[in-house]
C-alpha positions as CSV (number, residue, x, y, z in Angstrom):
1,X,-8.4,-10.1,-9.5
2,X,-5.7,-8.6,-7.2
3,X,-2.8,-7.0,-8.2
4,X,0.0,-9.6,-6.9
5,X,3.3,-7.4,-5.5
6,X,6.6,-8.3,-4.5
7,X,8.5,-6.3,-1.5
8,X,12.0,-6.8,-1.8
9,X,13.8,-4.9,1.7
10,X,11.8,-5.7,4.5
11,X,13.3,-3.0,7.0
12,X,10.8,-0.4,8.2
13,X,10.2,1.6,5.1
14,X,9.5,-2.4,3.1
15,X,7.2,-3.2,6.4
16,X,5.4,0.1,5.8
17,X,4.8,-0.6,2.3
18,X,3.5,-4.1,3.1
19,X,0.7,-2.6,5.7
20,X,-0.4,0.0,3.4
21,X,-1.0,-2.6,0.7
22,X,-2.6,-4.8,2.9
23,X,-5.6,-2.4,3.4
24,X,-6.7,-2.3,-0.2
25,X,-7.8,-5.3,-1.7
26,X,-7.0,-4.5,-4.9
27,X,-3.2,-5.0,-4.0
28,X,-1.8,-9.1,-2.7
29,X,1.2,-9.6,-1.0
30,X,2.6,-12.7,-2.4
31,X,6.0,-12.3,-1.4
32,X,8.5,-10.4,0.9
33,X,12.4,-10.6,0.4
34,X,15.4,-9.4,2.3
35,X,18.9,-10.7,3.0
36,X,18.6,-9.7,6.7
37,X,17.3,-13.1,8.6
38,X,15.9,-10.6,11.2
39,X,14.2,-8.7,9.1
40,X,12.2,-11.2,7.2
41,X,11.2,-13.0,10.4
42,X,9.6,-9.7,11.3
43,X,7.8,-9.7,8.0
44,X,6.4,-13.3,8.9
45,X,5.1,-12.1,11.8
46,X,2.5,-9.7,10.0
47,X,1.6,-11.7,6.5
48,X,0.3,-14.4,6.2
49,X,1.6,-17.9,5.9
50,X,0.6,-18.1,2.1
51,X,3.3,-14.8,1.6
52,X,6.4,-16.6,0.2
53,X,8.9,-15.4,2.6
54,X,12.8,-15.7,1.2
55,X,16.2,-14.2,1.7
56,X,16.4,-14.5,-2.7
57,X,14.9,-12.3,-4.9
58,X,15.2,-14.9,-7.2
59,X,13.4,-17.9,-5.2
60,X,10.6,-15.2,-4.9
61,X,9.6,-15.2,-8.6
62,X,8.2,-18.4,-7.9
63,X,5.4,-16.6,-6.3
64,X,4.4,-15.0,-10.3
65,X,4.1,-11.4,-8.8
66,X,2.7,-8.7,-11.4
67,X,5.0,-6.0,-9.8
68,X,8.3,-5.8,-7.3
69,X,7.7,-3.0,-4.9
70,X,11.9,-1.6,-3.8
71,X,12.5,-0.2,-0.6
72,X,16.2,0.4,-0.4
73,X,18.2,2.1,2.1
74,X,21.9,3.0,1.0
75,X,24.1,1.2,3.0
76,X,25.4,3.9,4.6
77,X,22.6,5.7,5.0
78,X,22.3,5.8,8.6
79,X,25.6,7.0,9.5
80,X,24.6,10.5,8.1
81,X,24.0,13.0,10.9
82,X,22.0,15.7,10.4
């Protein structure tokens, strides 16, 4: 039985995260979380209709995942220069 995981941030690190666990079947997506409505509708585009899909952690529970997978940027993050 597959390991069900929870992606909460759906940006481009949470997307990354998604693909690599879609290419071992030990891992299922069940759900994908983000409170940016852009974001997750990118994310719907690449899993699967079963993938519970939700701007709520919490509403995403429903989905019974083993383990939450974080991908968090700092909100501020990407006004650092380098």
């Amino acid at each position: 039985m597959a390991i069900r995981v929870m992606v909460m941030g759906i940006g481009a690190m949470g997307l990354g995260i998604v693909e690599i666990l879609r290419k071992f079947p030990e891992f299922e997506v069940v759900a994908v979380v983000d409170k940016d409505p852009n974001a997750l509708n990118k994310a719907r585009k690449i899993v699967s209709k079963e993938v519970f899909a939700t701007l709520k952690a919490e509403e995403a529970l429903h989905a019974r995942p083993d383990v939450i997978a974080v991908s968090y940027t700092h909100l501020r993050a990407h006004e650092t220069k380098a």
